[in-house]
SENUZA-264470 format. One record per residue (C-alpha): y, z, x. Coordinates in Angstrom, 3 decimals, padded with zeros to 6 digits. Example, Ala and Ser with C-alpha at 12.3 -4.5 7.8 and 13.67 -1.06 7.14 Angstrom:
<site y="-004.500" z="007.800" x="012.300"/>
<site y="-001.060" z="007.140" x="013.670"/>
***
This chain:
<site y="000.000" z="000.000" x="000.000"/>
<site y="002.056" z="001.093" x="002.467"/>
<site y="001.569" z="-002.408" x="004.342"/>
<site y="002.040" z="-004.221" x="001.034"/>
<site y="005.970" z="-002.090" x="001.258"/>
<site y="006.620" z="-002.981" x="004.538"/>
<site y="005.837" z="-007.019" x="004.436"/>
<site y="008.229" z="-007.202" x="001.226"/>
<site y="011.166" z="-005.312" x="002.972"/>
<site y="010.547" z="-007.511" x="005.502"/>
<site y="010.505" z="-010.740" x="003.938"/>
<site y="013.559" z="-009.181" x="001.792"/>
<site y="015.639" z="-008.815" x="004.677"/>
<site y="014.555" z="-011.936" x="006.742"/>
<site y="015.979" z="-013.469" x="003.469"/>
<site y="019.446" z="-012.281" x="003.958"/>
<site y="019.551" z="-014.212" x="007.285"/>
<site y="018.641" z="-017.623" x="005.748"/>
<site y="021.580" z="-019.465" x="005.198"/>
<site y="022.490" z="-021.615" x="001.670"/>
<site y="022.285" z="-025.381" x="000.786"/>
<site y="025.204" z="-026.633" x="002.361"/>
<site y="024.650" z="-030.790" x="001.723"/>
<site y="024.105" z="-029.715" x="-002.092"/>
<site y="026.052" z="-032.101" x="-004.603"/>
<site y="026.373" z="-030.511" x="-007.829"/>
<site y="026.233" z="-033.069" x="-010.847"/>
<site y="029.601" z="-031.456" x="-012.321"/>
<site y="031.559" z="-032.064" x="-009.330"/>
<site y="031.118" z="-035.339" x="-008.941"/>
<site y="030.606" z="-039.065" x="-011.122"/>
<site y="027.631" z="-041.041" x="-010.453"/>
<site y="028.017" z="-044.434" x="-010.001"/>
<site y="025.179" z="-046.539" x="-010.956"/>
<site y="026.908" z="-050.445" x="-011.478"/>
<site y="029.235" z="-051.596" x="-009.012"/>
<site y="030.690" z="-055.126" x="-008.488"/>
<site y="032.244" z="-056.775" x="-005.125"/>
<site y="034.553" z="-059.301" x="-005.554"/>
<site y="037.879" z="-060.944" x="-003.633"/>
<site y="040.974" z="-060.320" x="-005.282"/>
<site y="043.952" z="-063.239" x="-006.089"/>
<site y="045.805" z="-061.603" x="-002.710"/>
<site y="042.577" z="-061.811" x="-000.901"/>
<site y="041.557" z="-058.371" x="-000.557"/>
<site y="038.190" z="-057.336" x="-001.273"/>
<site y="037.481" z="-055.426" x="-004.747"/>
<site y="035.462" z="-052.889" x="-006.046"/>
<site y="034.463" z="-052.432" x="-009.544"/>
<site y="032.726" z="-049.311" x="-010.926"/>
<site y="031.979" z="-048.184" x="-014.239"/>
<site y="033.517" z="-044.708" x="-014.430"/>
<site y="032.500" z="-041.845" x="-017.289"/>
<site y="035.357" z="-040.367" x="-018.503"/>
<site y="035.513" z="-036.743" x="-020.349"/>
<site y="037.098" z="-037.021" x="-023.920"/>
<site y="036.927" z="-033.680" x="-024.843"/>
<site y="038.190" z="-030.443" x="-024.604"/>
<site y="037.152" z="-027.814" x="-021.998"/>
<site y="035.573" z="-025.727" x="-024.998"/>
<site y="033.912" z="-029.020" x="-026.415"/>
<site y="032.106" z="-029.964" x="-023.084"/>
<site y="030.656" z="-026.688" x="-022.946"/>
<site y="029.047" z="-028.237" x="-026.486"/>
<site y="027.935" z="-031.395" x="-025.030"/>
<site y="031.559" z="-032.882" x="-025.049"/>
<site y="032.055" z="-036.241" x="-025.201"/>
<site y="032.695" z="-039.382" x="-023.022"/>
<site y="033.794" z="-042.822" x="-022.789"/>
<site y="032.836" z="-045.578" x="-019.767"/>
<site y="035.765" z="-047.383" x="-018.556"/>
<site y="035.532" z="-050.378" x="-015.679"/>
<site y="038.118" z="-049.107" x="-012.568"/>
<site y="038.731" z="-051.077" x="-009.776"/>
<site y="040.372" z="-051.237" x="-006.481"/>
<site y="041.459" z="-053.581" x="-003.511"/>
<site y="041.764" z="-052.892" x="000.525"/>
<site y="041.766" z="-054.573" x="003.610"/>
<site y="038.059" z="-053.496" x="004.184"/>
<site y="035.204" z="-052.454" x="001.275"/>
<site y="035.987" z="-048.834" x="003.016"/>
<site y="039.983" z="-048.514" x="001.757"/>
<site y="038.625" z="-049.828" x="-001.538"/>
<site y="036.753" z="-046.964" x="-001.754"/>
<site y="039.450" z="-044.763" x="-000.831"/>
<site y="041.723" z="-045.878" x="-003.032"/>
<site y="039.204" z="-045.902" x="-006.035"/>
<site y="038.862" z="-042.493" x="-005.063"/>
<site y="042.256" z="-041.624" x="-006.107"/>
<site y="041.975" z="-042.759" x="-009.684"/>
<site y="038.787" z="-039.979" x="-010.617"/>
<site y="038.890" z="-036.510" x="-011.245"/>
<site y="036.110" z="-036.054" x="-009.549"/>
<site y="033.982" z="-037.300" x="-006.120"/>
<site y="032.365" z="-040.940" x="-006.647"/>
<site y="028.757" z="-040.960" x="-006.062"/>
<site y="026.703" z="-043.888" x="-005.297"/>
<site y="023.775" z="-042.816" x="-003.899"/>
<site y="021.751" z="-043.509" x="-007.198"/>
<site y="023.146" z="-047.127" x="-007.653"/>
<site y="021.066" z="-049.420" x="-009.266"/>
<site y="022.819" z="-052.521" x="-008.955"/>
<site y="025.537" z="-054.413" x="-007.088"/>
<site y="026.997" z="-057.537" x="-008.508"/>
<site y="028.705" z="-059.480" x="-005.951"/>
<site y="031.149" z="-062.726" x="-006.668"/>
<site y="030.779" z="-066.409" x="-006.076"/>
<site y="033.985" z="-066.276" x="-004.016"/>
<site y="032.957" z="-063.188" x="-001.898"/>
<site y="029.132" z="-064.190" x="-001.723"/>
<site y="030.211" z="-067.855" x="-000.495"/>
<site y="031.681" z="-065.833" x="002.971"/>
<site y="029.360" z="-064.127" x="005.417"/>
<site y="027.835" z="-060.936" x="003.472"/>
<site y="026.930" z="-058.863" x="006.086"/>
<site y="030.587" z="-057.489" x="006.857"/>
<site y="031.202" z="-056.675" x="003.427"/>
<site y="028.104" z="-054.800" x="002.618"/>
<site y="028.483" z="-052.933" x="006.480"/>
<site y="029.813" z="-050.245" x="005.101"/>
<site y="025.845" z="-048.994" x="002.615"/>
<site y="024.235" z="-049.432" x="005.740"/>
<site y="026.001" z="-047.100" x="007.420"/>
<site y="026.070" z="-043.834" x="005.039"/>
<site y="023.138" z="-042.120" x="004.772"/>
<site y="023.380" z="-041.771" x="001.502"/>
<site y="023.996" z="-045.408" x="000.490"/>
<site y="021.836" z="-046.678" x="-002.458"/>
<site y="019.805" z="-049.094" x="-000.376"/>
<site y="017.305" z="-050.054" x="-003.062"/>
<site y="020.486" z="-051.002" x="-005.677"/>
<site y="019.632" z="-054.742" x="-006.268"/>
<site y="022.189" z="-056.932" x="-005.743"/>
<site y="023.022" z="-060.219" x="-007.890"/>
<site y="025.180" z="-063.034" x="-007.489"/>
<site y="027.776" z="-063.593" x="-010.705"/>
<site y="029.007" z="-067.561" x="-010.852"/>
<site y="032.456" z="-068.523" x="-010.563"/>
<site y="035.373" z="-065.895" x="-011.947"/>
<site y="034.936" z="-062.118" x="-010.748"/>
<site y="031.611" z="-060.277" x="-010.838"/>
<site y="033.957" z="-057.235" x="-012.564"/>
<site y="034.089" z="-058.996" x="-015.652"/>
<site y="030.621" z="-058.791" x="-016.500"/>
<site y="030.966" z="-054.789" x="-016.464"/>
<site y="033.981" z="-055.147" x="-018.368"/>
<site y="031.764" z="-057.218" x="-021.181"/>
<site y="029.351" z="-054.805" x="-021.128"/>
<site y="031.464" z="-052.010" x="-021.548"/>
<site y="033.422" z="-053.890" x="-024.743"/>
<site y="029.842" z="-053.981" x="-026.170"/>
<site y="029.186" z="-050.173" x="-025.842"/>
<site y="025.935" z="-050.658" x="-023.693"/>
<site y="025.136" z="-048.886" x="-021.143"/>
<site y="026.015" z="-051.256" x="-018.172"/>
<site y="023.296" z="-049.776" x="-015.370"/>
<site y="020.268" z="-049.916" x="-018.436"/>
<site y="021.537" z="-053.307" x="-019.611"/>
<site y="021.669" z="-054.966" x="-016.382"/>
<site y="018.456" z="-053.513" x="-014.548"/>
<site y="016.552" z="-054.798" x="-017.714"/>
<site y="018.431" z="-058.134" x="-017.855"/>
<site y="017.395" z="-058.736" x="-013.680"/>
<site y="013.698" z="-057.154" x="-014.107"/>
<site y="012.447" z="-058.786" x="-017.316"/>
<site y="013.814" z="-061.922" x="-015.324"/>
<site y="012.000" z="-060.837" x="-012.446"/>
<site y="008.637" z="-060.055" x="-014.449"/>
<site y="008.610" z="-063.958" x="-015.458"/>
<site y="008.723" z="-065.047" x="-012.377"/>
<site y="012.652" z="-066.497" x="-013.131"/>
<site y="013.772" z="-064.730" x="-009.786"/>
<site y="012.973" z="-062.563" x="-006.923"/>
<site y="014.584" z="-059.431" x="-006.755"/>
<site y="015.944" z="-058.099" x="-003.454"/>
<site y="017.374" z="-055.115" x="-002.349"/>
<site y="020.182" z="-053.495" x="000.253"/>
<site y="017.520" z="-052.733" x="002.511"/>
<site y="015.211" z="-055.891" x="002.370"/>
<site y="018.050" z="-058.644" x="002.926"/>
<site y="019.237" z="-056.707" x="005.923"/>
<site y="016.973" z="-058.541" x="008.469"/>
<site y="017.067" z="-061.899" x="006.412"/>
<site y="020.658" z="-062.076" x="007.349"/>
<site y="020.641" z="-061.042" x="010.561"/>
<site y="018.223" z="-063.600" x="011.534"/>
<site y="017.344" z="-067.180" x="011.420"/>
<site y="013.587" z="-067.637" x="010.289"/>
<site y="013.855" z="-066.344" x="006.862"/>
<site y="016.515" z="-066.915" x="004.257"/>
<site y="016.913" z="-065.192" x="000.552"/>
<site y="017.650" z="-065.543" x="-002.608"/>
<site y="019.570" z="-063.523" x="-005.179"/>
<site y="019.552" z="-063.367" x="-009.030"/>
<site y="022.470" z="-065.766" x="-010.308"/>
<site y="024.026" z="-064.340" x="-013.219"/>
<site y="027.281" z="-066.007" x="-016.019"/>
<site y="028.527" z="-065.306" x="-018.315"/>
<site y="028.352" z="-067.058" x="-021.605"/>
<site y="030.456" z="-065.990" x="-024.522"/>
<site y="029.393" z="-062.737" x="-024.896"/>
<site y="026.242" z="-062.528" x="-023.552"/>
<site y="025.096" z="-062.055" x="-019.755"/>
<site y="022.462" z="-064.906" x="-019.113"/>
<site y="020.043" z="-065.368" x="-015.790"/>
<site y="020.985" z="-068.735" x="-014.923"/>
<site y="018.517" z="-068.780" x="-011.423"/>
<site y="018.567" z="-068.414" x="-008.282"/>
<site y="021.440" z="-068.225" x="-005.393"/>
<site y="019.957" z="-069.193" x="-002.080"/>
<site y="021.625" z="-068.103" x="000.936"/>
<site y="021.549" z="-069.328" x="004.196"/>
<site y="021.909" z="-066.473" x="006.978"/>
<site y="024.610" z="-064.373" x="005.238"/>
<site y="026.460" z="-067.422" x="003.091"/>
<site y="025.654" z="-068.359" x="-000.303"/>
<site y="025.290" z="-072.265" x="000.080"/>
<site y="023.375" z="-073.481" x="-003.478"/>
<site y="021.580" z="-072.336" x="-006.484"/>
<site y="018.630" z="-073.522" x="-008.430"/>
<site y="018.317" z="-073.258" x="-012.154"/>
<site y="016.205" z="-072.787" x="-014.894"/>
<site y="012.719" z="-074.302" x="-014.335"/>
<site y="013.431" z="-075.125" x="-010.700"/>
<site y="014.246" z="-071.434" x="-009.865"/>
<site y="010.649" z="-070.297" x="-011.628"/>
<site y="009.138" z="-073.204" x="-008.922"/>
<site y="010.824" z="-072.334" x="-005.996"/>
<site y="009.482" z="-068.470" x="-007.129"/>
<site y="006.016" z="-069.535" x="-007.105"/>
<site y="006.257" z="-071.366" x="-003.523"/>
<site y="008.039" z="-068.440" x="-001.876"/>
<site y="004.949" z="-066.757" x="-002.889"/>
<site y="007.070" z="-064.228" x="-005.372"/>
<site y="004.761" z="-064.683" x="-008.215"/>
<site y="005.157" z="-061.585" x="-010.423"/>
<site y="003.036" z="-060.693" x="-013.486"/>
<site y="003.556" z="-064.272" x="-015.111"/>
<site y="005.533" z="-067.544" x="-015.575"/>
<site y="006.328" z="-070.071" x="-018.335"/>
<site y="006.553" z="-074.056" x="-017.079"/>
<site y="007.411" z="-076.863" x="-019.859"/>
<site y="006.451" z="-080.401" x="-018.953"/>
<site y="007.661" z="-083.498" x="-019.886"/>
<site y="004.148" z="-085.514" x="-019.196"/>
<site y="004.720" z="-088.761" x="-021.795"/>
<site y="007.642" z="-090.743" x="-022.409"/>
<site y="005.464" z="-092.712" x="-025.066"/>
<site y="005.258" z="-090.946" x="-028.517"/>
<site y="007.359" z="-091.580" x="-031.021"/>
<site y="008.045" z="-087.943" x="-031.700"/>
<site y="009.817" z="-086.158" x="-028.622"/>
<site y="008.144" z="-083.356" x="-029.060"/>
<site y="004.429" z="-084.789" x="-028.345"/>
<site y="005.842" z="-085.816" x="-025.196"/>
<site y="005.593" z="-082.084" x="-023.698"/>
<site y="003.417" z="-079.553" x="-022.636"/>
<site y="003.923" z="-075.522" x="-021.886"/>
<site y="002.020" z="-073.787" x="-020.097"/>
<site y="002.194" z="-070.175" x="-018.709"/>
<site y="000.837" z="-069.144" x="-015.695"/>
<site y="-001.506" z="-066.419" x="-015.382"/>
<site y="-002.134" z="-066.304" x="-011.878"/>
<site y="-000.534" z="-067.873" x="-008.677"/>
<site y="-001.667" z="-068.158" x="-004.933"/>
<site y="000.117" z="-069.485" x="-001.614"/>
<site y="-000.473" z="-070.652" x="001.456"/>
<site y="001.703" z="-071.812" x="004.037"/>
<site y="-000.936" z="-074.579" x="006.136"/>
<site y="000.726" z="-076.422" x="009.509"/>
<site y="-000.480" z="-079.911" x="009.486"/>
<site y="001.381" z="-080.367" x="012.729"/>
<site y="002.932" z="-077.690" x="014.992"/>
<site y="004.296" z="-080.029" x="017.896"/>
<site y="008.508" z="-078.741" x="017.431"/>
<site y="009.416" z="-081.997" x="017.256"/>
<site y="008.032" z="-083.428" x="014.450"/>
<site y="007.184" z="-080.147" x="012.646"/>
<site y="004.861" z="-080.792" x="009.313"/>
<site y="003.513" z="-078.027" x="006.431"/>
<site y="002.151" z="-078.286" x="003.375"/>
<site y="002.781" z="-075.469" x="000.602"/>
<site y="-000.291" z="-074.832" x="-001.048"/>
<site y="-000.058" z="-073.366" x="-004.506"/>
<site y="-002.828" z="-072.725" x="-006.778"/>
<site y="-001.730" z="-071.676" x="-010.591"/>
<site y="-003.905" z="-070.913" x="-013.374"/>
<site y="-002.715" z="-071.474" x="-016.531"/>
<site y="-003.046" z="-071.059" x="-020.403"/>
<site y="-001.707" z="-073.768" x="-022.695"/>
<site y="001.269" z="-072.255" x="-024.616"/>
<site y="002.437" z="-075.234" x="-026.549"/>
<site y="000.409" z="-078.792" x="-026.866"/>
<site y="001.636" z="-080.613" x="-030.124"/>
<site y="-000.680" z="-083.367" x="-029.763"/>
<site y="-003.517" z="-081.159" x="-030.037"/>
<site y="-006.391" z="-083.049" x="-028.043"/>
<site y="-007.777" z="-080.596" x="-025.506"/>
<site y="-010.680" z="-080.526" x="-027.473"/>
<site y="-013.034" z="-081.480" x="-024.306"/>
<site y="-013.364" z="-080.807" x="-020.627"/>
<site y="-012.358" z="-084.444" x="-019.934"/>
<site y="-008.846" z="-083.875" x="-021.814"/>
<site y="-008.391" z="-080.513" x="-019.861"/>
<site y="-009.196" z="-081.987" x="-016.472"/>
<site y="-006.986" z="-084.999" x="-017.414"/>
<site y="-004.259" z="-082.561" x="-018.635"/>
<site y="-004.503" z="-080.714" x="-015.125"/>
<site y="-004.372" z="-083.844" x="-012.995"/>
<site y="-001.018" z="-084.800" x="-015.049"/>
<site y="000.264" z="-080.765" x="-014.631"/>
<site y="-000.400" z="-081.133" x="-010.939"/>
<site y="001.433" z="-084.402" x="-010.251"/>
<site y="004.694" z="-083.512" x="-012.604"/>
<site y="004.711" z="-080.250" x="-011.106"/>
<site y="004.300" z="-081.936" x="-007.298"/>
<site y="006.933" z="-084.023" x="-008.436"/>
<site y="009.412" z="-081.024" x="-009.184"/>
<site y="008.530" z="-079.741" x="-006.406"/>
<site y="009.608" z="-082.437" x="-003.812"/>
<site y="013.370" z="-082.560" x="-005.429"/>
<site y="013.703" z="-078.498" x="-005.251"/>
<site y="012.227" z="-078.453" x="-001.222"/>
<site y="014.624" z="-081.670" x="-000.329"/>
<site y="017.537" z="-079.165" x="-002.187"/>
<site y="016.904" z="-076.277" x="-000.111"/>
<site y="016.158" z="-078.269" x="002.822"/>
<site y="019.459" z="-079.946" x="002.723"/>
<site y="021.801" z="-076.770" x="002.622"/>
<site y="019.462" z="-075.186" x="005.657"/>
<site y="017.970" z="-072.500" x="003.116"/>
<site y="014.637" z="-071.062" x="004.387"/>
<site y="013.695" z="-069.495" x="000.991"/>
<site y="010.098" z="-069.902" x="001.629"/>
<site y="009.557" z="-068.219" x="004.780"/>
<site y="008.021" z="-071.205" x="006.732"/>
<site y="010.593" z="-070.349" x="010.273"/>
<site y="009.263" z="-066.366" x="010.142"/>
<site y="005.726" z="-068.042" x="009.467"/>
<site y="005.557" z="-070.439" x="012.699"/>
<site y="007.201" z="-067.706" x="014.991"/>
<site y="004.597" z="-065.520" x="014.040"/>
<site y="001.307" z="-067.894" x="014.508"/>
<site y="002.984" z="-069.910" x="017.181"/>
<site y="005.522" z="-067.293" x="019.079"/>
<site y="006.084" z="-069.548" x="022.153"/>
<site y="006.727" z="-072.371" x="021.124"/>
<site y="008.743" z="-071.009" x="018.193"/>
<site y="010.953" z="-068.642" x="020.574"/>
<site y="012.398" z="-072.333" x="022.043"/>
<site y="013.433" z="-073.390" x="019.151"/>
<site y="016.723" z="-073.216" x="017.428"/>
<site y="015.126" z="-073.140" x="014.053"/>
<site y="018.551" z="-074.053" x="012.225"/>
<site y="018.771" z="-077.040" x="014.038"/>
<site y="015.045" z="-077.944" x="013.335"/>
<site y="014.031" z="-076.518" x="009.590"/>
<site y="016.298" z="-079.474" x="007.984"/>
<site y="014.160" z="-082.000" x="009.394"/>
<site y="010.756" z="-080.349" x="009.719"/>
<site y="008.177" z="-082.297" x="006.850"/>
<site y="007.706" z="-079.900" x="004.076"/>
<site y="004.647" z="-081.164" x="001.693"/>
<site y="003.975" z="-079.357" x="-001.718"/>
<site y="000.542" z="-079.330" x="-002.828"/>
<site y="000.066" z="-078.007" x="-006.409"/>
<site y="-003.082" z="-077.782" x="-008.190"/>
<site y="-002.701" z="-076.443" x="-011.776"/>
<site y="-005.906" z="-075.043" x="-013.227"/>
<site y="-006.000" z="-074.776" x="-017.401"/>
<site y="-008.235" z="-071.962" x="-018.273"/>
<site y="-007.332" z="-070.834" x="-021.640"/>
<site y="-006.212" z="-073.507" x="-024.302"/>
<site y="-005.342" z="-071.164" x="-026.877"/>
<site y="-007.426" z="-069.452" x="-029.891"/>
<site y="-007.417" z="-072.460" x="-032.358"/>
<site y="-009.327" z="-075.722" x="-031.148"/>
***
């Protein structure tokens, strides 16, 4: 018993000596900031955009529950830093990022080199480096908070759905702080961001913006975005193709064919390795289930293998025009620079793989397999 005594007092008074938490942050003394939005002001200064909650109610009331409203603030410097300084003097309380979900970054601002402008989360500890960031076409990325906000959503929810249901379907790839860090610090493997507009009052995934080291330098859209997401090898838990296969029937409609892909695998295969005439083929395997077939004939294994043969080619076909785009603004979106460093290091480490990628023969080779043509025959 008497041991029992003396271990407590002991622990008791060792306790004393400890000292507090002195890195704690309190949730009411400061705002979390989950959305924020880069863009390049009309004096050329860079911007920052935040949605802010702001207390509506009495002292008495918030010890209720209170109320609040979310307002967009914003503020301009010479560097992302004095932004932040200044948008610190317009709160009544310390901005908090670390929990940031996503960063929406304008045409104008994403058309420079990035890496400056985002310098400043990769150098706080407590940056949000898994916030995904997003590209917003032409305007300022700020209004797309601001529509969100005039809608009474809840900007953070609404946009993190918007980019992973997106994501899900194979539409894009979603990146984060941390994972386009090395892409833009080196040549062998470009990425691409989520390419958001607006339209009317709606936020709408138009595709894909494709950067090239830390620039912006094209986009793909629609269809050809889902495409280039299957040959980087980003195939997520589906996708949904429609193909124009006929130009014959009298009924538009007949003419196409949907198809949504169950299952996708790549490979990246070097025909020839010599660095001066560089040649790879993109293998890409898809299984599919037939979505959509108005002319209702799969009714044999002859149709189906006909119907893949035709899926193939169109798709082979697509596939050519989106690897000449990316080829011709220097965008390494599938990987194929990182790939022959890695299986062919020194020959690869004489190369200046800018120079080369543009020219280097880049062959897709698609094979669609239907395995599911629906529940009615």
């Amino acid at each position: 018993m008497r041991i029992k005594k003396a271990v407590l007092i002991s622990l008791m008074c060792a306790s004393l000596t400890l000292a507090g938490c002195w890195d704690q942050n309190l949730l009411k003394d400061i705002s979390l900031v989950l959305t924020a939005s880069l863009d390049v002001d009309h004096d050329g200064k860079n911007k920052i955009g935040i949605t802010y909650r702001k207390v509506q109610s009495s002292q008495a009331e918030q010890e209720t529950g209170g109320s609040f409203i979310t307002t967009v603030l914003s503020a301009s410097g010479h560097t992302i830093r004095e932004a932040r300084f200044q948008l610190d003097k317009l709160v009544d309380q310390r901005i908090d990022t670390s929990k940031q979900r996503v960063l929406l970054i304008g045409e104008k601002m994403a058309e420079k080199p990035l890496f400056p402008y985002l310098d400043v989360f990769y150098r706080d500890p407590k940056s949000p480096l898994l916030a995904h960031p997003a590209v917003v076409k032409d305007g300022e990325a700020i209004e797309v908070l601001k529509l969100i906000v005039r809608q009474k959503l809840i900007v953070s929810k609404y946009l993190t759905n918007l980019l992973t249901s997106a994501n899900a379907e194979s539409n894009i790839s979603m990146e984060n702080l941390q994972s386009i860090r090395s892409s833009m610090l080196t040549a062998d493997k470009d990425f691409a961001l989520p390419y958001l507009s607006i339209n009317g009052q709606t936020i709408k995934v138009e595709g894909s913006a494709l950067f090239s080291g830390q620039r912006k330098v094209t986009e793909v859209l629609g269809q050809d975005s889902t495409l280039l997401t299957l040959l980087s090898g980003q195939f997520n838990k589906s996708a949904n193709i429609n193909l124009k296969l006929w130009d014959k029937y009298k009924m538009d409609i007949e003419n196409y064919l949907s198809l949504g892909i169950t299952d996708a695998t790549r490979k990246i295969v070097f025909i020839d390795t010599d660095p001066q005439h560089i040649k790879v083929k993109i293998r890409l395997k898809l299984n599919a289930r037939v979505l959509e077939y108005p002319k209702d004939k799969l009714n044999s294994y002859t149709a189906i293998d006909q119907m893949n043969k035709q899926a193939s080619a169109n798709l082979n076909g697509q596939a050519r025009s989106v690897i000449s785009h990316i080829q011709e603004h220097n965008s390494d979106i599938l990987g194929i620079g990182r790939n022959y460093q890695t299986h062919y290091y020194e020959r690869g480490k004489r190369l200046n793989w800018r120079e080369v990628y543009p020219s280097i023969e880049i062959v897709p080779d698609i094979k669609v397999n239907i395995s599911q043509i629906g529940i009615v025959n």
